[in-house]
C-alpha positions in Angstrom: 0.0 0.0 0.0 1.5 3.6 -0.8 1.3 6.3 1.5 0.1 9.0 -0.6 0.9 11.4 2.1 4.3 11.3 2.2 4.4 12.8 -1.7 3.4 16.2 -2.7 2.7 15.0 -6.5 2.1 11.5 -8.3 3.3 12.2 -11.9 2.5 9.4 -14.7 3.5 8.1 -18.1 2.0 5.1 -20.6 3.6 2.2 -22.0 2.5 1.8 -25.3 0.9 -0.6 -28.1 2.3 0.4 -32.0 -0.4 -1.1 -33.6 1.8 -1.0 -36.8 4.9 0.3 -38.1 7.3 -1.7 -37.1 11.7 -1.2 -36.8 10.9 2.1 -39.3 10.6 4.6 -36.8 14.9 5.2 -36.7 14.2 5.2 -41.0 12.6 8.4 -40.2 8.9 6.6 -40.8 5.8 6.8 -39.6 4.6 4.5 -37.1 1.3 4.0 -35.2 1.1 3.6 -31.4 -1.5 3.9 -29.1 -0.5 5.1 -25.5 -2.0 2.6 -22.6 -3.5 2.5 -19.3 -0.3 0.6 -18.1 2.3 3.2 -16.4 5.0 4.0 -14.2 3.2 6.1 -11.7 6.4 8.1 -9.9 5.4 9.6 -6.3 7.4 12.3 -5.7 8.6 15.2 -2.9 11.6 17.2 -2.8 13.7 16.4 0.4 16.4 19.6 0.3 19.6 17.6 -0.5 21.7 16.8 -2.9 20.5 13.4 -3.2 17.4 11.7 -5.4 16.1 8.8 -3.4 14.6 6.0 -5.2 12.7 2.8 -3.9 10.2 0.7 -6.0 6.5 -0.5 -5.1 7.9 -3.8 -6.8 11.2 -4.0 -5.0 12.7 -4.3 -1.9 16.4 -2.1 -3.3 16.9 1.3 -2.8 19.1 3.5 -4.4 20.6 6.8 -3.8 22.0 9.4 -6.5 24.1 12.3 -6.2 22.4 15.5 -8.4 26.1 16.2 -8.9 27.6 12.9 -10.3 24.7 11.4 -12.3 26.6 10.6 -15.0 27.9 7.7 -13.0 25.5 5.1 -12.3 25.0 3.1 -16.2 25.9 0.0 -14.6 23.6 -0.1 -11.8 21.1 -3.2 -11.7 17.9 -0.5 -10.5 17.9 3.2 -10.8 19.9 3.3 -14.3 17.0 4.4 -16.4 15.9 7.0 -13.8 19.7 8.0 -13.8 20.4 8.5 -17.4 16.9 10.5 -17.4 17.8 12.5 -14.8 21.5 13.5 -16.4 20.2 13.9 -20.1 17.4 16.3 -18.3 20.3 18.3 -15.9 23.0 18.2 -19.3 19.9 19.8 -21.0 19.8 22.9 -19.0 16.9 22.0 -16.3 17.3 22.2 -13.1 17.5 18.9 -10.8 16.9 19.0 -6.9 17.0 16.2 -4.9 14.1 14.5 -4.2 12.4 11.3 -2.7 10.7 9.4 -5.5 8.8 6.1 -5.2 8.4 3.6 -9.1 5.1 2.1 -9.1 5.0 0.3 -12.6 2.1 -1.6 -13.7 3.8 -1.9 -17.2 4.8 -5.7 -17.9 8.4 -5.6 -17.8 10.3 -7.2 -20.8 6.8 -7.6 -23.1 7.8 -4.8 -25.6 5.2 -2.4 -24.2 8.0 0.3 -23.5 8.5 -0.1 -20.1 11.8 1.4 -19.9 10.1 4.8 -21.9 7.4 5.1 -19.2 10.1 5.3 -16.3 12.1 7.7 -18.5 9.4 9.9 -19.4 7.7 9.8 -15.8 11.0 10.1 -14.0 11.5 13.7 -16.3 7.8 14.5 -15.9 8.3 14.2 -11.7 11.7 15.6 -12.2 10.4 18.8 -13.8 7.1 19.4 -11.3 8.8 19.7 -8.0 11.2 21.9 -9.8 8.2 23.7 -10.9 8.6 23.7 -14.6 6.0 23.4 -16.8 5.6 20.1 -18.6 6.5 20.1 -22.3 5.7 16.8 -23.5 7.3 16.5 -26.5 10.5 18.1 -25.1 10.3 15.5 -22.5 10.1 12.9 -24.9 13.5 14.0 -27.0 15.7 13.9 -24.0 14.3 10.5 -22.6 15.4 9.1 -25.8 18.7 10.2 -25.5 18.7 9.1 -22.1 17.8 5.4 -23.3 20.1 6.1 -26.2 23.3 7.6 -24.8 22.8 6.0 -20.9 21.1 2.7 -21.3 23.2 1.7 -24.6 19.7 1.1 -26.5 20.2 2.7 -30.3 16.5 3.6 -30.3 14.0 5.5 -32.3 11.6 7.9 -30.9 8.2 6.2 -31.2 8.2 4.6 -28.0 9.4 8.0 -26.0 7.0 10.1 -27.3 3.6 7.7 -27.2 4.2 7.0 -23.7 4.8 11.0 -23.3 1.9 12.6 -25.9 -0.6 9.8 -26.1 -4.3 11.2 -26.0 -7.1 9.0 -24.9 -8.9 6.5 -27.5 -7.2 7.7 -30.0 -3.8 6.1 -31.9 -1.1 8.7 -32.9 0.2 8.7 -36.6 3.2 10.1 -35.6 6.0 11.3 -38.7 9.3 10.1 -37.0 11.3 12.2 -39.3 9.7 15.8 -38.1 7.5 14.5 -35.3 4.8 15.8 -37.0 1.4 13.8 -34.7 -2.1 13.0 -36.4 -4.2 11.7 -33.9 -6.5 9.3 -35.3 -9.8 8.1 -32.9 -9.4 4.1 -32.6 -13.1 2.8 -33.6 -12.6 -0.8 -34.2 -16.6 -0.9 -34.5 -17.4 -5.1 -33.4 -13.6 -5.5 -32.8 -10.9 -5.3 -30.0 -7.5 -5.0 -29.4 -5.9 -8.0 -27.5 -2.5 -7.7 -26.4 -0.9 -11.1 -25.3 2.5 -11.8 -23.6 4.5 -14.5 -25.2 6.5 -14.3 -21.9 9.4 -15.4 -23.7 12.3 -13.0 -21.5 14.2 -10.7 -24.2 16.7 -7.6 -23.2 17.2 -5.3 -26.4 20.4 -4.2 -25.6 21.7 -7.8 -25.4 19.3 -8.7 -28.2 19.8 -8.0 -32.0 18.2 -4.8 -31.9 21.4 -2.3 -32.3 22.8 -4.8 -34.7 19.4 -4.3 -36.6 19.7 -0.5 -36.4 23.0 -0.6 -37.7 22.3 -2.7 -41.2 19.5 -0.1 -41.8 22.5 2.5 -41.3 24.3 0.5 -43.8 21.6 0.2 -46.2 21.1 4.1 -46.1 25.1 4.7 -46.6 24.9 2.4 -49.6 22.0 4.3 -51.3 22.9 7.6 -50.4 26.0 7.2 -52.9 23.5 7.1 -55.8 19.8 8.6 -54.3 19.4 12.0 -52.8 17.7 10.3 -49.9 17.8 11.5 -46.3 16.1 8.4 -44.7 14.5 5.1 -46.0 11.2 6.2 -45.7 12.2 8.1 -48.5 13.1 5.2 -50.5 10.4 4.0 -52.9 10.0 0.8 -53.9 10.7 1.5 -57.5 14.1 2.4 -56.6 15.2 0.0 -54.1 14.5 -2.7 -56.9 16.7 -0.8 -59.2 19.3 -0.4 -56.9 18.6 -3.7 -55.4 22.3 -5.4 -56.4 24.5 -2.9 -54.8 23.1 -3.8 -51.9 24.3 -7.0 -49.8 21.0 -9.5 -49.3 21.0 -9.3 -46.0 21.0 -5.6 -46.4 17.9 -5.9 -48.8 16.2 -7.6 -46.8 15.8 -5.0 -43.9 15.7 -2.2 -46.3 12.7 -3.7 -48.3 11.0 -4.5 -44.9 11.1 -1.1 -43.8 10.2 0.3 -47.6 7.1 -2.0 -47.9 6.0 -1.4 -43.5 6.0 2.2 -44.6 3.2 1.3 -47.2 1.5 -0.5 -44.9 1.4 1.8 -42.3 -0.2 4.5 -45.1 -2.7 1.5 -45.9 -3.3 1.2 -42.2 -4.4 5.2 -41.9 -7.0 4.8 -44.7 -8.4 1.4 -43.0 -8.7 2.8 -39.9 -10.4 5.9 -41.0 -12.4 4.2 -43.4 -13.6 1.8 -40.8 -11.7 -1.3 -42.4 -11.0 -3.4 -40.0 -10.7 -6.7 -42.4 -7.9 -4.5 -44.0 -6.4 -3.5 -41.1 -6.1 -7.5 -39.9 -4.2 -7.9 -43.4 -1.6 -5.7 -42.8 -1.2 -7.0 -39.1 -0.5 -10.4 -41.1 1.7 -8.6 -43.4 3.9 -6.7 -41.0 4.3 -9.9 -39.2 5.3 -11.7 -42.3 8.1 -9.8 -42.5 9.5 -9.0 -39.5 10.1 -12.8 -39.2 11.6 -13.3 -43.1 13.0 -9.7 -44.3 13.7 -8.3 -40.5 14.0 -11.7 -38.5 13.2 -10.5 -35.3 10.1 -12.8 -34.2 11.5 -16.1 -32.8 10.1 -19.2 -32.3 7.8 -18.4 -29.5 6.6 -15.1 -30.9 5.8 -16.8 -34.6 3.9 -19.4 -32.4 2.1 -16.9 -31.2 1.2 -14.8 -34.2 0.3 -17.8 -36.1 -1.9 -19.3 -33.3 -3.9 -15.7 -33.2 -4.4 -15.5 -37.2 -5.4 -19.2 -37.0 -8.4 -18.3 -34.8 -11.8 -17.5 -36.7 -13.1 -14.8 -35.0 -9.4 -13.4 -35.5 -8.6 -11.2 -38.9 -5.0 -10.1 -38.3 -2.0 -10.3 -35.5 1.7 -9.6 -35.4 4.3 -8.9 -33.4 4.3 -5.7 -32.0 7.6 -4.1 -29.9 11.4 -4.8 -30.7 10.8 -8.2 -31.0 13.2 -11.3 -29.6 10.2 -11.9 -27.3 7.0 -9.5 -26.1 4.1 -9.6 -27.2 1.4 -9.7 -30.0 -1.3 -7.3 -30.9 -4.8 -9.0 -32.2 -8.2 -7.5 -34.0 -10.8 -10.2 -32.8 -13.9 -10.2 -32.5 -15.5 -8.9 -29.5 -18.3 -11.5 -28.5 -15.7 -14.4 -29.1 -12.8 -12.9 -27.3 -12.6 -15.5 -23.9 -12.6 -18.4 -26.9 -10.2 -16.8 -28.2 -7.8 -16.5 -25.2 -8.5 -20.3 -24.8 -7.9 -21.1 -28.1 -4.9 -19.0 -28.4 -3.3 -19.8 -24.5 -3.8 -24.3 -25.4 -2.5 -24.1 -28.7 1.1 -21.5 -27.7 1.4 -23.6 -24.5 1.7 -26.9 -26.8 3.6 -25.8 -29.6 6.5 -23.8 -27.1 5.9 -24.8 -23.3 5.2 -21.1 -22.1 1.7 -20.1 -20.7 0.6 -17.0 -22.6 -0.5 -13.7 -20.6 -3.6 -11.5 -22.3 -3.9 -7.6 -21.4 -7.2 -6.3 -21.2 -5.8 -2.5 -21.4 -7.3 0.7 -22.5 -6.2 3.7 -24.3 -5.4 6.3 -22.5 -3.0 9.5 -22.1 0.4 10.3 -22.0 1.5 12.3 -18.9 -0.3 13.2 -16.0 -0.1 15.0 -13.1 -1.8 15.2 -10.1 -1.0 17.0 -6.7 -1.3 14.9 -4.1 -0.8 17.5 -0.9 -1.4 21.2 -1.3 
């Protein structure tokens, strides 16, 4: 139980669902998450030293950081993502004063529903109250990816930093990775819902393939670059990626084309979803999970098992992969009067082909930060 009254605030950010749009939002695409009602909630007071105090609802550790020396705690086991947020927010100019914060995280850690970007974008969000700056969202999203980028040693892109800080209720964001340009798009899915589902196969991106993925669409772009005036793939049509298709390696091709053709899909996706095409948007689900695990190759036994179990179901019209991949989760459009058959269906047939029992999240849509005051 928390004892609200020992906190002046209780500051909050989402994890996040990306419904589609895949590895394309470090191509400078555009990618579309949804922010959820799973957060790190951060209670918060400022205690008048040098020192920010962290414990954990969820742990028994606690950890204390000098204001002054943050820039030296990357290996700690707990506290390293609040850390690197905390520097990357002081190294931007802000102020940091010490301060007692307790981590109350209801996001599943390790499913690829951006865990790590609620902490860093809560931990900012708390940081910047009690020094009583006003909260600039997106700002707050830029320098918690640097903080997961520079501190954490995770080369990502900014989707999953600003969902979890700009999300807006019920509605997913078609978000422009290359100018951060946001289209918020309402999320009617009519007789449908959105099943999230935990293969609870354990992944780590950093010790994953994920920078080593992020590095061969680097090499892809330097290839091009020498004969397109490109400043991203996203730029790169498909037209010209088949011309240019032999200078590049195969492996090489293979991401490239997977972020070219997610692009599409994610354009497809907008005109489903406003069109009220679910049956369409189910396709490209299928699609984008198609080739993550042949072009991109970062689903895995165990998520493939569970992809393929989802899309053999019914009352089920698409499901992929959804996250970094390696392990997580999959996202689902199934019906809504047939969804407990489907979790059965679903949980028996992924238990038999892998050994793991599968975990279903019945989460809303919600916003990004929030802020409440707790003692006045």
């Amino acid at each position: 139980m928390i004892n609200e009254k020992l906190y002046d605030y209780v500051i909050t950010a989402a994890g996040r669902v990306n419904l589609i749009g895949e590895h394309i939002d470090y191509c400078g695409g555009k990618v579309f998450p949804a922010a959820l009602s799973f957060r790190n909630a951060v209670y918060v007071r400022a205690n008048g030293t040098d020192k920010i105090n962290l414990s954990w609802t969820t742990l028994p550790d606690k950890v204390s950081l000098n204001i002054n020396q943050l820039q030296n705690y990357k290996n700690l086991k707990y506290g390293n993502y609040q850390a690197g947020s905390a520097y990357l927010w002081q190294r931007a100019g802000h102020k940091v004063i010490g301060c007692d914060m307790l981590h109350d995280c209801t996001v599943p850690f390790g499913s690829g529903l951006s865990s790590s970007a609620a902490i860093e974008v809560s931990t900012i969000a708390a940081l910047a109250t009690i020094a009583g700056e006003k909260i600039n969202p997106v700002e707050i999203a830029l320098i918690a990816q640097k903080a997961e980028r520079e501190y954490a040693g995770v080369n990502c892109g900014i989707m999953d930093q600003y969902a979890s800080a700009c999300g807006k209720k019920d509605c997913a964001m078609l978000l422009d990775c290359s100018n951060l340009n946001c289209k918020y798009v309402p999320l009617n899915l009519k007789e449908y819902s959105l099943i999230i589902t935990n293969s609870n196969k354990p992944h780590d991106l950093i010790e994953s393939k994920y920078n080593e993925r992020r590095a061969e669409t680097e090499e892809g772009l330097a290839i091009l670059k020498k004969h397109l005036k490109i400043n991203c793939l996203a730029e790169l049509s498909k037209t010209h990626l088949e011309k240019h298709k032999n200078i590049l390696p195969s492996t090489i091709y293979n991401r490239v084309k997977h972020v070219v053709e997610e692009c599409e899909r994610v354009a497809l996706a907008e005109k489903a979803m406003e069109s009220g095409d679910i049956i369409l948007l189910g396709k490209l689900l299928n699609a984008s999970h198609k080739s993550l695990k042949e072009l991109y190759e970062v689903t895995g036994y165990e998520l493939d098992s569970l992809a393929y179990a989802a899309q053999n179901h019914p009352s089920c019209v698409g499901s992929r992969m959804t996250g970094g991949g390696f392990g997580g989760c999959t996202v689902s459009l199934v019906k809504s009067t047939d969804v407990e058959n489907f979790k059965n269906y679903v949980k028996n047939e992924y238990n038999k082909a892998t050994g793991y029992n599968a975990d279903f999240y019945d989460a809303s849509v919600a916003e990004g930060i929030t802020v409440t005051r707790i003692n006045k």
